[in-house]
C-alpha positions as CSV (number, residue, x, y, z in Angstrom):
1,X,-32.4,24.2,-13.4
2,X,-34.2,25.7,-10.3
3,X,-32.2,26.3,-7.5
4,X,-31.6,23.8,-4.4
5,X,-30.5,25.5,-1.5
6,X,-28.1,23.0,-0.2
7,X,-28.9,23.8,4.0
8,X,-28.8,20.6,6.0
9,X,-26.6,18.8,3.7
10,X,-22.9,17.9,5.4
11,X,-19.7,16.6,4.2
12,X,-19.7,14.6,7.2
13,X,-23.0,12.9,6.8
14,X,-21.7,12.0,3.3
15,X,-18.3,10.3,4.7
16,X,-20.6,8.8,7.0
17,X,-22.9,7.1,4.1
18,X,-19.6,5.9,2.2
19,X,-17.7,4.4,5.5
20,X,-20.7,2.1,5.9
21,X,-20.9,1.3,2.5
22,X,-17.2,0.4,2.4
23,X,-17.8,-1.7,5.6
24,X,-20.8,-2.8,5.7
25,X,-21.4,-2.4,9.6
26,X,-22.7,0.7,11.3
27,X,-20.5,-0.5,14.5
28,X,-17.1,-0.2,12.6
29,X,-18.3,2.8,10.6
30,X,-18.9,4.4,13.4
31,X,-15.0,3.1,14.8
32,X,-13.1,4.5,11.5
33,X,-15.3,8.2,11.4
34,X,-14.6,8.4,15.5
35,X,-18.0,8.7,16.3
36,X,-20.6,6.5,18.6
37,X,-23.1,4.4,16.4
38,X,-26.1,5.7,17.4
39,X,-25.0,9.4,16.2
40,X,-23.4,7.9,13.1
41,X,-27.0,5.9,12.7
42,X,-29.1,9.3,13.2
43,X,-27.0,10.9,11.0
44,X,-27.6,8.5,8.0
45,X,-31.2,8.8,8.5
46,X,-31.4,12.8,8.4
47,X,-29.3,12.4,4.8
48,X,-32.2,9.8,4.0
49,X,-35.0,12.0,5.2
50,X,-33.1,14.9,3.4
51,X,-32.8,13.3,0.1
52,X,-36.0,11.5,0.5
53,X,-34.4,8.2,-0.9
54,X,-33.4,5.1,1.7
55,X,-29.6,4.4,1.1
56,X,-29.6,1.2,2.8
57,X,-31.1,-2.0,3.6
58,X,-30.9,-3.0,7.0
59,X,-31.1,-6.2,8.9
60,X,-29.9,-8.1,11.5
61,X,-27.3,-9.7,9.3
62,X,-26.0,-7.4,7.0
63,X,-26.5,-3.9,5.7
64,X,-26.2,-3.4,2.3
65,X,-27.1,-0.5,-0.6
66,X,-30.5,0.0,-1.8
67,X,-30.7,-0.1,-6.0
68,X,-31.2,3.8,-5.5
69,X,-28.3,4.2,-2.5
70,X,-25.9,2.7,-5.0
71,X,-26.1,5.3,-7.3
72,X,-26.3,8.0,-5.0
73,X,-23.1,6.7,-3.1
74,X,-21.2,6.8,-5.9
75,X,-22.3,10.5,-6.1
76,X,-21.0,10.6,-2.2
77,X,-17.7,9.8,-3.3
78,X,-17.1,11.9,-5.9
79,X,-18.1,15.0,-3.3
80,X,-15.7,14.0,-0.9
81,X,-12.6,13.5,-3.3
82,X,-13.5,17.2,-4.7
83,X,-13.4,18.4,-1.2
84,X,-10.4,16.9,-0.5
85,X,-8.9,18.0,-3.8
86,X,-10.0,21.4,-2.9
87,X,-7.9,21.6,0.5
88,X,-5.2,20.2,-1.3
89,X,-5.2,23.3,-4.1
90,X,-5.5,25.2,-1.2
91,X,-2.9,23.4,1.0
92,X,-0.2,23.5,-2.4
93,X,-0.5,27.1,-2.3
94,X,0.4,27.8,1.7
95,X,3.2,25.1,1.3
96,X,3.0,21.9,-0.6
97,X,4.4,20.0,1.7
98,X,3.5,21.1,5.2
99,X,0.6,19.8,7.7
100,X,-0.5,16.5,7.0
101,X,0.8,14.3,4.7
102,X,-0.5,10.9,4.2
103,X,2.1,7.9,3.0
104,X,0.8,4.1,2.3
105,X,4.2,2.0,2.6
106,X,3.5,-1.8,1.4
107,X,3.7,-4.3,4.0
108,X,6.8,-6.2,3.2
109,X,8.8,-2.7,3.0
110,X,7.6,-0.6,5.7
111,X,8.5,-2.5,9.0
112,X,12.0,-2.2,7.7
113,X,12.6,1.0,6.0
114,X,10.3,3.5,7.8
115,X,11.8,3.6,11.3
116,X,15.2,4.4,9.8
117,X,13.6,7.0,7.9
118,X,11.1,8.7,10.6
119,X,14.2,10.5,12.6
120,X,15.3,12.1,9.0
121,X,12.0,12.9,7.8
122,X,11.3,14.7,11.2
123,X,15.2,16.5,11.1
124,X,14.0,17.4,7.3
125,X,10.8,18.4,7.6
126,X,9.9,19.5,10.6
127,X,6.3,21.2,8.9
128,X,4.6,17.7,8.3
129,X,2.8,15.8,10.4
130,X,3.2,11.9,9.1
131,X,0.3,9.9,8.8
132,X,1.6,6.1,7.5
133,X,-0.8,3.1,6.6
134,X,0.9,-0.4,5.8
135,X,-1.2,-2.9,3.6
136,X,-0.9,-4.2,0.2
137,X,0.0,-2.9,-3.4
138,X,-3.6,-2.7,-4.7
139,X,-5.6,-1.7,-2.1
140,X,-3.7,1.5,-1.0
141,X,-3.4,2.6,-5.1
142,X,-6.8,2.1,-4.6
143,X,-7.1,4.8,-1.6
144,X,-4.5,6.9,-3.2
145,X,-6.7,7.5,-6.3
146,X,-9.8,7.9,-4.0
147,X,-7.8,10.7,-2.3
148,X,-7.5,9.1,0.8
149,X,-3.4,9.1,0.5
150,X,-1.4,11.2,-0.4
151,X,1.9,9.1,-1.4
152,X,2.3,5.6,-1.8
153,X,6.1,3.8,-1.8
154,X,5.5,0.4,-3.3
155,X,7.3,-1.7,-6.2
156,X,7.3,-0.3,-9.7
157,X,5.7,-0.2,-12.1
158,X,2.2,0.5,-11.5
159,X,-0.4,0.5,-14.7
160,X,-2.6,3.0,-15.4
161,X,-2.4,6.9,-16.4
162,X,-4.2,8.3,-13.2
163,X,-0.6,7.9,-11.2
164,X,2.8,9.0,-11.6
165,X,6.1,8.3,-9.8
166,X,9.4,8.7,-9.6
167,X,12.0,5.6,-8.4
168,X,13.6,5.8,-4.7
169,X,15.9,3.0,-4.9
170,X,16.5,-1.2,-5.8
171,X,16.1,-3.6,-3.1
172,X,18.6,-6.6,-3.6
173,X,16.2,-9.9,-3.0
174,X,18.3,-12.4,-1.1
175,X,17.7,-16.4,-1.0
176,X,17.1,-17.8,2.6
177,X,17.2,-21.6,2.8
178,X,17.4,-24.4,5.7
179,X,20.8,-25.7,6.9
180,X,21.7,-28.3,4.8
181,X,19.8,-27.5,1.3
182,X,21.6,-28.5,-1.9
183,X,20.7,-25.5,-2.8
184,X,23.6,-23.9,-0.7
185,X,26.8,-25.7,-2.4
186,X,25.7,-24.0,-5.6
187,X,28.8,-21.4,-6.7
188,X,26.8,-19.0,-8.4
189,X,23.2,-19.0,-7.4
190,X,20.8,-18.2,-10.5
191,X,17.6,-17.2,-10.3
192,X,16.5,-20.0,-12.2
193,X,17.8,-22.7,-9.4
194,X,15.4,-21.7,-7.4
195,X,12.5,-23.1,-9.7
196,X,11.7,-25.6,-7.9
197,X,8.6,-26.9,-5.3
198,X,10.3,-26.4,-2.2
199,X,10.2,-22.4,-3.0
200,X,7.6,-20.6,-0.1
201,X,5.6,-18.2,-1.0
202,X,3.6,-15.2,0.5
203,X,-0.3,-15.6,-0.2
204,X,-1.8,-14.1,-2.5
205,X,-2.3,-10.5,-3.0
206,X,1.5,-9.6,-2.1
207,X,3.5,-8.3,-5.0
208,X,6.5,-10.2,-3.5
209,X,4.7,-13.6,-4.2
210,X,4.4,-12.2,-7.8
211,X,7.4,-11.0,-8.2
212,X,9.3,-14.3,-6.5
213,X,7.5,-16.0,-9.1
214,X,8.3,-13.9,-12.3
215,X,12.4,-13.7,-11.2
216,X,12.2,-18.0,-11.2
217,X,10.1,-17.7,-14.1
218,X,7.1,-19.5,-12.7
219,X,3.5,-19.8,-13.4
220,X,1.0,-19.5,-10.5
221,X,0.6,-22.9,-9.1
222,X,-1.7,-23.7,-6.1
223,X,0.7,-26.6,-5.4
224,X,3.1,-23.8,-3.6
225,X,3.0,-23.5,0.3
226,X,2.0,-20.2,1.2
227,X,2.7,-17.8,4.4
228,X,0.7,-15.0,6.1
229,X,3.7,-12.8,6.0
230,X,7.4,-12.4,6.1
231,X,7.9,-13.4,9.6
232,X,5.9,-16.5,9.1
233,X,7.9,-17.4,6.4
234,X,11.1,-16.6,8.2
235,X,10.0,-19.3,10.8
236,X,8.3,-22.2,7.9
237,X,12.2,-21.8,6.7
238,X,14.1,-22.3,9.9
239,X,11.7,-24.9,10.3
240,X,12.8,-26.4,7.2
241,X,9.6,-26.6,4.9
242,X,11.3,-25.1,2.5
243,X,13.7,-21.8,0.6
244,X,12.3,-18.4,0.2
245,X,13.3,-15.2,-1.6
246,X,13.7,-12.1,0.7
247,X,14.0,-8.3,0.1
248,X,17.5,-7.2,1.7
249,X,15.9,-4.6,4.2
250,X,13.7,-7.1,5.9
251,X,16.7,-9.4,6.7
252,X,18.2,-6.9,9.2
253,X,18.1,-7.5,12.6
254,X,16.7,-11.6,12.1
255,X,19.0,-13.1,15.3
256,X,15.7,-15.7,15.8
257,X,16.5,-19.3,14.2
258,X,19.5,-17.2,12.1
259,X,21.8,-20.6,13.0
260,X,19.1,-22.2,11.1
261,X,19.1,-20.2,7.7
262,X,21.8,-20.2,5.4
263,X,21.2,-17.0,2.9
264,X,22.8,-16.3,-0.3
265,X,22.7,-13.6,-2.8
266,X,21.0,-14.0,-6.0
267,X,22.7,-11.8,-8.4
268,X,20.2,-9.7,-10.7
269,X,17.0,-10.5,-8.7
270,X,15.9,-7.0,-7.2
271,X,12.5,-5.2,-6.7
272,X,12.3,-1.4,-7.9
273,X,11.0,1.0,-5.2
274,X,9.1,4.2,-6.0
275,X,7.3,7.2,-4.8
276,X,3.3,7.2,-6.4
277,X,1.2,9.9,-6.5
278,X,-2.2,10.8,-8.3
279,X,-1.6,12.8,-11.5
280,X,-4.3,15.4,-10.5
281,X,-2.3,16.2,-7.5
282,X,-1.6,19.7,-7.8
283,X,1.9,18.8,-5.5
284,X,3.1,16.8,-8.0
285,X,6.4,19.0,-8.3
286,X,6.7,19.3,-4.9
287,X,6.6,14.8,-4.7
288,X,9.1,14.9,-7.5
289,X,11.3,16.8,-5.0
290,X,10.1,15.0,-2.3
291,X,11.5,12.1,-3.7
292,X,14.4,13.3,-4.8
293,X,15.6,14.1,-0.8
294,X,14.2,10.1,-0.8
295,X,16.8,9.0,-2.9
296,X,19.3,10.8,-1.7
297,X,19.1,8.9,1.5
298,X,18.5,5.3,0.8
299,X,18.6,3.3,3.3
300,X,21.8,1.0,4.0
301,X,22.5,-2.2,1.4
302,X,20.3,-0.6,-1.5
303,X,21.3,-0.1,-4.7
304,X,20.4,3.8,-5.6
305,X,18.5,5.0,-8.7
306,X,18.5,8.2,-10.6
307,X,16.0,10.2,-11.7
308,X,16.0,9.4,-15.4
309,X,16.6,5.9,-14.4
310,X,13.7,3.5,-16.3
311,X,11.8,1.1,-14.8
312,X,12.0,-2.4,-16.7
313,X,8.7,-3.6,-18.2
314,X,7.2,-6.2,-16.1
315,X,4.0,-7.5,-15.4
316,X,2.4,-4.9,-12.7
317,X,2.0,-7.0,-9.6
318,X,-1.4,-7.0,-8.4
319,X,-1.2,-6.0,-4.9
């Protein structure tokens, strides 16, 4: 193959092409790579004059690949994970876990374990500098296995053979219901009681609505009343429309409409949190300590799992 010298060609034209082709707008391309439009524009049509091929179609209403962008954006991506895999070798051998270090926590965890464990991260590791992202099960595995994160602490297990992981701790769930419910007078609350169609529900695409319904051994049904988030379905059950399952952690500190809620343990019913990494990772020994320190600091309430300790098989929730 002749040689192509590669002058004029950037990394940072390239993560330009793929953040509009993962948003679709130049405007909020622009936003994420913290650049203005019009140089993020210019710099997406010196790649297309440099490649002689026209990566997008552009109109007023949408921007979207051309049949020949599409296959050379998936090229993009591949260039930018093996330049951030190549920092990271080079990272791992300075010191595998100093500088950055980027951590996805999912939303129903994070608001309630991280600012407990930010002041002992920063006492502990005084060499990293934290980036954390909140969102959902599936799209951060999805970033973690572009190379985009570094960790992710989620709900075991996760499928697939591009990951691995190590378990942090179990997280109790706990029932919340409305004053009054006959649910309460129950001695020993199973998790089968709670079968029933006054249970709430996060929407879907939270692993908690998947797991709430596996634990009562439920079927997806549309029929269910759904909720934005936990806090929203804090307030639909002080309202009364209905009982809920909640993780322990994210019951701390709920003084609003608490003379309203009458919560009960549900013995059994627990979520198993974890530490996920990519496989590739050439830090993989350094996570496995990593979260060993993790689970020797769980936070308050949790039960605490070992090393060796297995994961039972369960469906993988989906986000």
């Amino acid at each position: 193959m002749a040689y192509i010298p590669l002058a004029g060609l950037s990394l940072r034209d390239i993560e330009y092409v793929v953040a509009v082709d993962d948003l679709r707008n130049f405007s909020r391309a622009a936003e994420r790579c913290g650049v203005s439009q019009a140089g993020l524009s210019e710099q997406v049509r010196k790649l297309e004059s440099l490649l002689n091929v026209p990566l997008f179609e552009r109109t007023r209403r949408h921007v979207v690949p051309t049949a020949d962008g599409a296959r050379l954006i998936a090229h993009c991506r591949e260039i930018l994970i093996a330049a951030r895999t190549l920092l990271e070798v080079a990272r791992a051998h300075t010191g595998p876990l100093e500088g950055v270090l980027r951590i996805g926590v999912i939303a129903t965890l994070g608001p309630y374990y991280v600012p407990s464990l930010l002041p002992l991260l920063r006492r502990s590791y005084p060499q990293l500098t934290l980036q954390l992202t909140e969102g959902l099960t599936h799209p951060m595995l999805g970033r973690l296995r572009d190379n985009e994160l570094d960790l992710v602490i989620a709900a075991l297990p996760v499928a697939g053979d591009t990951t691995r992981s190590a378990p942090l701790f179990d997280e109790p769930f706990v029932a919340a219901f409305p004053l009054g419910h006959p649910l309460t007078t129950e001695a020993v609350l199973t998790e089968r009681d709670l079968a029933g169609p006054d249970l709430l529900l996060l929407e879907d695409g939270h692993c908690l609505r998947d797991q709430a319904l596996s634990l009562c051994g439920m079927a997806h049904q549309e029929s269910h009343r759904l909720a934005t988030s936990l806090e929203m379905l804090w307030h639909m059950v002080g309202a009364g429309e209905g009982y809920s399952l909640f993780p322990l952690l994210a019951l701390r500190h709920r003084e609003a409409l608490a003379e309203f809620i009458v919560t009960r343990p549900v013995p059994g019913a627990r979520r198993h949190i974890g530490l996920i990494w990519r496989a590739s990772d050439p830090r993989g020994a350094a996570f496995s300590e990593f979260a060993g320190f993790l689970r020797d600091h769980p936070p308050e309430g949790v039960m605490t799992a070992s090393d060796e300790a297995a994961v039972p098989e369960m469906e993988t929730a989906r986000a």
